[in-house]
VOGU-3710 file (C-alpha; in Angstrom, 3 decimals, decimal comma):
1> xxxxxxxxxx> 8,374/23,098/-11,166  7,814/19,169/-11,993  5,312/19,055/-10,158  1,868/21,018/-10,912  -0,171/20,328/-8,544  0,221/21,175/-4,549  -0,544/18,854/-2,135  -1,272/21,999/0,499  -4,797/22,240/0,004  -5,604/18,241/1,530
11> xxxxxxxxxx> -2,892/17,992/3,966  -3,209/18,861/7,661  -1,361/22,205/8,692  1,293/21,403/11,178  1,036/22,580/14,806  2,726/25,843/15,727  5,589/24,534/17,419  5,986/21,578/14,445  5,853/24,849/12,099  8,711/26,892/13,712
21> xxxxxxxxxx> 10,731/23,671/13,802  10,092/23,410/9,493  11,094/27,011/9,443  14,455/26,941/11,171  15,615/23,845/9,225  13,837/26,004/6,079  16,094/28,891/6,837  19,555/26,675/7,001  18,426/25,229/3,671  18,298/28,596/1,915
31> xxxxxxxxxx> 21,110/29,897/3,782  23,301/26,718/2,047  21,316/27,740/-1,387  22,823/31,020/-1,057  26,519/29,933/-0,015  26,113/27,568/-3,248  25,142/30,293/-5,403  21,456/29,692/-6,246  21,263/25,784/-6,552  21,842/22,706/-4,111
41> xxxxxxxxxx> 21,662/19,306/-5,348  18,318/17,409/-4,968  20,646/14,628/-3,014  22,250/17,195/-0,397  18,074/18,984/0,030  16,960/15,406/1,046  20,280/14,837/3,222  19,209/18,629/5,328  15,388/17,651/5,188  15,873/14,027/6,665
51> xxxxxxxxxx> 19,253/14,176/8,487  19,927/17,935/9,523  21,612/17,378/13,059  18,440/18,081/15,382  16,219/19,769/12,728  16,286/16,562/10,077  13,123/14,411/9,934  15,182/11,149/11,380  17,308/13,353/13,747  14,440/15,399/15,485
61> xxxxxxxxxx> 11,675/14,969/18,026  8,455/14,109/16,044  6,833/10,751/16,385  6,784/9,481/12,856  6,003/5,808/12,988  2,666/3,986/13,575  -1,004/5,657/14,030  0,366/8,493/15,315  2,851/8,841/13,453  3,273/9,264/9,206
71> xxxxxxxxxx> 3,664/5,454/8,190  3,462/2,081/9,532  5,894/-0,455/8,686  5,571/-4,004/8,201  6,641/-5,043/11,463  4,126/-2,930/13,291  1,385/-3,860/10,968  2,197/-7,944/12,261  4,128/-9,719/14,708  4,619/-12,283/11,972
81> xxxxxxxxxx> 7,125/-9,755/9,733  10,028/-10,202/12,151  8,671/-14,075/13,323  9,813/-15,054/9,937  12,496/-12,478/9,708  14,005/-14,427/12,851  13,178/-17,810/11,033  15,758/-16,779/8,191  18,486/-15,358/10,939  18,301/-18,039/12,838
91> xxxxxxxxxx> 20,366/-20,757/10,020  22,730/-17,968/9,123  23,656/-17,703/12,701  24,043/-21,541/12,977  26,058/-21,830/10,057  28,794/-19,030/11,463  28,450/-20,492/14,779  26,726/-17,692/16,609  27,103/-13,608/15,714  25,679/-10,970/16,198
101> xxxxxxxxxx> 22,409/-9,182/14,315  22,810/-5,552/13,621  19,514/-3,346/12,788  20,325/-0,319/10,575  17,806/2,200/11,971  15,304/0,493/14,463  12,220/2,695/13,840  10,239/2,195/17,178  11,741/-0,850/18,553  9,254/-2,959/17,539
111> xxxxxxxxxx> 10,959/-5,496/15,077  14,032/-5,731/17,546  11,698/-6,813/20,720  9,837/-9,402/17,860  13,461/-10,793/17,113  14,495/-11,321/19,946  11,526/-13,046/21,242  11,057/-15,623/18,266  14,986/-15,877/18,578  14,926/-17,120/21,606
121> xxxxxxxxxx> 11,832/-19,357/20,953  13,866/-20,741/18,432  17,196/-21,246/20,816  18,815/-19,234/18,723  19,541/-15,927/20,633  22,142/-13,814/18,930  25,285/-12,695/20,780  24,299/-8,952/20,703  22,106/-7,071/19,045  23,091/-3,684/17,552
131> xxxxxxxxxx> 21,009/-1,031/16,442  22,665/1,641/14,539  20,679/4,865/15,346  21,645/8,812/14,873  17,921/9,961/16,565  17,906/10,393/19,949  13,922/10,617/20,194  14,324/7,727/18,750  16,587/5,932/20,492  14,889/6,327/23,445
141> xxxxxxxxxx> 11,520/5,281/21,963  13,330/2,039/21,201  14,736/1,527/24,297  11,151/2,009/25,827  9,986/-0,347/23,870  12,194/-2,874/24,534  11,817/-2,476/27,975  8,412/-3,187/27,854  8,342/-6,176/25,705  11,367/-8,324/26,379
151> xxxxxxxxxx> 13,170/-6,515/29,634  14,688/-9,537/29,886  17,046/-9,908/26,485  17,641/-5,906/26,877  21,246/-6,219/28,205  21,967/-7,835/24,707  20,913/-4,561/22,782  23,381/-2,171/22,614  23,143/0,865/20,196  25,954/2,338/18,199
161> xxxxxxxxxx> 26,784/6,141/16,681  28,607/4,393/14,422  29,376/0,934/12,146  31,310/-1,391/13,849  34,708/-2,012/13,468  35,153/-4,529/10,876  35,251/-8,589/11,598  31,314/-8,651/12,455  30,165/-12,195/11,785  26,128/-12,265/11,959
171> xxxxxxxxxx> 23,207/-10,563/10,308  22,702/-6,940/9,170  19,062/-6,198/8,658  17,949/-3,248/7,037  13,920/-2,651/6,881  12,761/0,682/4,662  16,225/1,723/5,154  17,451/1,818/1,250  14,805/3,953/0,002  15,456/6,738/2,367
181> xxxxxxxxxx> 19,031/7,039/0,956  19,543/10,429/-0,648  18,922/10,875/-4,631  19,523/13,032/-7,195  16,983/13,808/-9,819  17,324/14,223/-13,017  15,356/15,441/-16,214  16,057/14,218/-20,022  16,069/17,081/-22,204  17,086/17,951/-25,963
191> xxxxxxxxxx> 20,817/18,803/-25,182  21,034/15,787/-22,517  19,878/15,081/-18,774  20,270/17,676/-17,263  20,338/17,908/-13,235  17,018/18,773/-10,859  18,339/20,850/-8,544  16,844/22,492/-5,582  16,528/26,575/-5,911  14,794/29,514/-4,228
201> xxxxxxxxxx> 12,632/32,202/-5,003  10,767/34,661/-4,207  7,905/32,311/-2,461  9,965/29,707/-1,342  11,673/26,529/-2,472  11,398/25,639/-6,007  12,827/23,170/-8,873  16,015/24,239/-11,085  17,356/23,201/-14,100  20,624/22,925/-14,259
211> xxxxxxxxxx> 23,155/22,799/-17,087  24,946/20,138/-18,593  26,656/18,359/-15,611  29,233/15,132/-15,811  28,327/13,348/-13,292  24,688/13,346/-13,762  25,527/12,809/-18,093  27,418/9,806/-16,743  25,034/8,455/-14,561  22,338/8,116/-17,182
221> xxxxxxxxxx> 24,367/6,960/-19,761  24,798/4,464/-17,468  21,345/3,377/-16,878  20,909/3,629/-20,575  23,235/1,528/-21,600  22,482/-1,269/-18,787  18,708/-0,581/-20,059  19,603/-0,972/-23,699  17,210/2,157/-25,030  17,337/5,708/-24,475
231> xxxxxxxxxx> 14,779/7,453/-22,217  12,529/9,722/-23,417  12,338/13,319/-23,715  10,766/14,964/-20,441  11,593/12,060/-18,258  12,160/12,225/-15,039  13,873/10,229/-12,423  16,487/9,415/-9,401  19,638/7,122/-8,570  21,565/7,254/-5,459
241> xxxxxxxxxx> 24,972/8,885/-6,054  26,716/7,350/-3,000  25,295/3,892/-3,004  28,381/2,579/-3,476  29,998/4,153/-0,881  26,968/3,056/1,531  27,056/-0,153/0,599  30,851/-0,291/0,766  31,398/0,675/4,557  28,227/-1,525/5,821
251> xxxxxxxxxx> 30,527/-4,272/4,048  33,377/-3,022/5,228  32,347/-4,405/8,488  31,004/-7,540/7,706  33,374/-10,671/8,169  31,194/-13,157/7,629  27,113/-13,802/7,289  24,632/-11,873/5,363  23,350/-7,958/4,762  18,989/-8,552/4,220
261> xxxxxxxxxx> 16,890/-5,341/2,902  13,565/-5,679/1,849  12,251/-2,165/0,833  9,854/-0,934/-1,937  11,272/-0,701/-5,423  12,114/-2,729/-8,968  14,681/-4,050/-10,841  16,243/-1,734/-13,285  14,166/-2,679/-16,244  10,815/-1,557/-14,064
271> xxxxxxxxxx> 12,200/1,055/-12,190  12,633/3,233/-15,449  10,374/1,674/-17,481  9,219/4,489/-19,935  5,799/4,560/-18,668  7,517/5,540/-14,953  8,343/8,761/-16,271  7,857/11,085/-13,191  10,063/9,367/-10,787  9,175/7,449/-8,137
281> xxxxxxxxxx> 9,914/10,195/-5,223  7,087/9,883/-2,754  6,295/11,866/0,461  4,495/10,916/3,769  2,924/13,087/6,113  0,853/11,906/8,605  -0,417/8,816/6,755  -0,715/11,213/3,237  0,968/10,156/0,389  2,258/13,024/-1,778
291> xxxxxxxxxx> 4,975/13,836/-4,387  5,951/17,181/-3,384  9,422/17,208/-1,105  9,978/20,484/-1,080  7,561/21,377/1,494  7,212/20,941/5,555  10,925/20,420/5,654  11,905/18,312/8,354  7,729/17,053/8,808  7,792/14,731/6,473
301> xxxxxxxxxx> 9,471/11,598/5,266  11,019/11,399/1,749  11,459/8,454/-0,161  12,385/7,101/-3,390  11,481/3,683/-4,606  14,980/1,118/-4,562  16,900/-0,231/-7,615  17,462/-3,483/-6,649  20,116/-3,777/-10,166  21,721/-0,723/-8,888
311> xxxxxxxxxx> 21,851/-2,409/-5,063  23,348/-5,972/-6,608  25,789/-4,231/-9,105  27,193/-2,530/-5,825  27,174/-5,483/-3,823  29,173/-6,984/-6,746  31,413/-4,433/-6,685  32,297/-4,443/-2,942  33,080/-8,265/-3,207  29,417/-9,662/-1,601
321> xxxxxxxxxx> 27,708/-12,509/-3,174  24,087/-11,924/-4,024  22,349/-14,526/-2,329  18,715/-14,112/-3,245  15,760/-12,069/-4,575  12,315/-12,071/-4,259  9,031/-10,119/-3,552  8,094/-10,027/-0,150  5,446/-12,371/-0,117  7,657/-15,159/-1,324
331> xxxxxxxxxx> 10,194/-14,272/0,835  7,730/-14,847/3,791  6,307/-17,427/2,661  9,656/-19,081/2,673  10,593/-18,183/5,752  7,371/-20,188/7,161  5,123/-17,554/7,262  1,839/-19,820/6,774  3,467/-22,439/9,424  2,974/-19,704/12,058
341> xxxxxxxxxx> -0,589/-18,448/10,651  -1,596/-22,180/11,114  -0,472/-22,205/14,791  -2,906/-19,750/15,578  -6,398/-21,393/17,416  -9,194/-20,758/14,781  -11,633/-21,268/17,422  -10,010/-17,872/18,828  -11,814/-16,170/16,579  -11,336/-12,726/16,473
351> xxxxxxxxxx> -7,283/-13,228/17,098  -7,702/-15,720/14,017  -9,264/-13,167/12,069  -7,011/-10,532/12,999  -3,735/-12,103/11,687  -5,490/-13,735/8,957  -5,984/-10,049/8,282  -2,586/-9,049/9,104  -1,325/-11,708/6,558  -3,395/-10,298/3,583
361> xxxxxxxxxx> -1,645/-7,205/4,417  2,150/-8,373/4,457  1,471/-10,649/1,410  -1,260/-9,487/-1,191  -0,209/-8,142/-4,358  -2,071/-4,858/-4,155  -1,277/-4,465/-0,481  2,800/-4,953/0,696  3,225/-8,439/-0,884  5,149/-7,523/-4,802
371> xxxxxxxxxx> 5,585/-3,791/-4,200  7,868/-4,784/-1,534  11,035/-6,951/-2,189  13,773/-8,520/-0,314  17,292/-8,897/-1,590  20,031/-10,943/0,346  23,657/-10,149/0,001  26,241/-12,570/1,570  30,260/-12,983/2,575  31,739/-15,883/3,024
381> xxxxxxxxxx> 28,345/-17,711/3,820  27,859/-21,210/2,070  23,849/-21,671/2,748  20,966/-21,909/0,744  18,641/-18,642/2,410  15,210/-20,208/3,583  13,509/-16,899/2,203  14,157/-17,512/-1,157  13,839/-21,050/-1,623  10,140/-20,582/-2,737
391> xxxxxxx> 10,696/-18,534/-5,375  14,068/-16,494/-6,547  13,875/-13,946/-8,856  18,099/-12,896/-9,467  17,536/-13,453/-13,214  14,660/-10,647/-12,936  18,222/-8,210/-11,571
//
């Protein structure tokens, strides 16, 4: 295996009902290893463990964001995420003369009921708001919450099954959406990179090598080239095999207005820099960081950090405009985000202190501030982006 160690020993064992749910998405994964022969790419293993129909990580029952949950996102850790979110939809929707803001995968609800209440602070409500969402749990978490915070504005939210047909003229925001994308792994070896694909034996799920493969020689002759060196022998990485095709149908859709991600990840140059040379394929399990995917099945989140190169050569490709780049702390700071800290009361003290708090979290280098980015990618949208007026970082792509 690539990885030695096993996170087992220092992670909580699942419940017995969470542990018969692992096994029966466990058992469709090595029945699909067996129709294949052995071997299932690492891509198609993440696709079953987060997106199985019903068993998948983002398609079952399991609460998986905030204190209860695996992760927190920025938007639960602060109000003030989406406040200045909304401060950068609110010109785009200006300049197009209204639209609509679309929400690819709305976690718990929480950033959609911040929009739309600093949207309509700002008099700049959007037409409808979408959320495209495939978990029902989830879904209905949403809609709860949503409910609860701005009943009001609900009859505005309407979720879809599916993109929307094209001619949408508005925003599509996408928060810790990219780095959930399915990836493919890959090892360099003497005779060339060879694929990291996902096996069984006789205690479970386990790491193959497989042989020389075109798509995956292709790929990282690819990222050498763009690099300009070679990567070394025994490295290991990911890219996303279909981000062009995701990318493509999201703009597919778009008319007019702008597509905004911010995610963890690097440009190309960082993101396999030689000293990166496991990967950057994390795992979270109820607030535990790890680096094995290949157990709890359908428990636990999997991730890989984004290229933001790979994400702009795509846009590129599918005739967008990128618009901007930045870390996130610039990009909030652009969107105002010390305007709003300032009209808190510091005589309220401990509400003071608590978003003061809440911006060292969303903004400080070792906390979300540089190892998350944002990345803007635009159609037919003549605006300078507020969020990267403080500092823009394309050159960096």
């Amino acid at each position: 295996m690539i990885l030695s160690s096993s996170p087992h020993d220092r992670l909580p064992a699942p419940d017995p009902a969470a542990a018969a749910h692992s096994a029966r998405l466990l058992e469709q994964i090595r029945a699909e290893i067996t129709a294949a022969g052995g071997a299932i790419s690492f891509a198609r293993f993440m696709d079953l463990a987060l997106y199985a129909p019903g068993l998948g990580y983002y398609r079952a029952g399991a609460r998986k964001f905030g204190p209860d949950g695996d992760f927190v996102t920025a938007p639960e850790l602060s109000p003030l995420f989406s406040r200045c979110l909304a401060r950068q939809c609110r010109p785009i929707l200006e300049a197009l003369g209204g639209g609509m803001l679309l929400e690819l995968g709305a976690g718990t609800g929480v950033m959609a009921a911040d929009l739309l209440r600093e949207l309509r602070a700002l008099d700049a409500l959007p037409e409808r708001y979408a959320i495209l969402e495939l978990s029902g749990e989830l879904r209905q978490r949403q809609h709860q919450t949503l409910a609860e915070r701005t009943p009001e504005l609900l009859d505005r939210v309407v979720w879809l099954d599916a993109l929307p047909d094209p001619g949408l003229r508005g925003v599509v925001l996408g928060n810790e959406v990219l780095d959930a994308l399915p990836v493919e792994r890959f090892r360099v070896t003497e005779a060339g990179p060879r694929r990291l694909a996902v096996g069984w034996n006789e205690t479970g799920l386990d790491w193959v090598e497989g042989d020389e493969d075109p798509e995956v020689t292709a790929a990282v002759a690819g990222i050498e080239q763009a690099l300009g060196w070679p990567l070394p022998l025994g490295y290991v990485s990911e890219y996303v095999p279909h981000l062009d095709a995701w990318l493509r149908a999201i703009a597919g859709t778009l008319a007019a207005g702008a597509l905004l991600f911010v995610d963890y990840g690097y440009p190309r140059r960082d993101y396999y820099h030689p000293e990166r040379a496991a990967g950057t394929l994390l795992c979270h399990y109820r607030h535990r960081v790890h680096d094995d995917p290949l157990i709890l099945p359908g428990l636990q989140d999997i991730t890989a950090s984004v290229d933001f190169t790979a994400v702009a050569d795509a846009a590129l490709a599918v005739g967008l405009e990128v618009a901007g780049y930045t870390a996130q702390n610039y990009f909030l700071f652009g969107c105002g985000l010390m305007e709003l800290l300032a009209e808190a009361d510091p005589a309220a003290t401990l509400r003071y202190l608590e978003q003061t708090r809440q911006v060292k979290l969303l903004t400080l280098p070792g906390e979300m501030g540089e190892r998350f980015q944002a990345i803007a990618l635009t159609r037919d949208l003549d605006l300078p982006l507020r969020g990267f007026t403080m500092r823009d970082e394309r050159g960096r792509l």
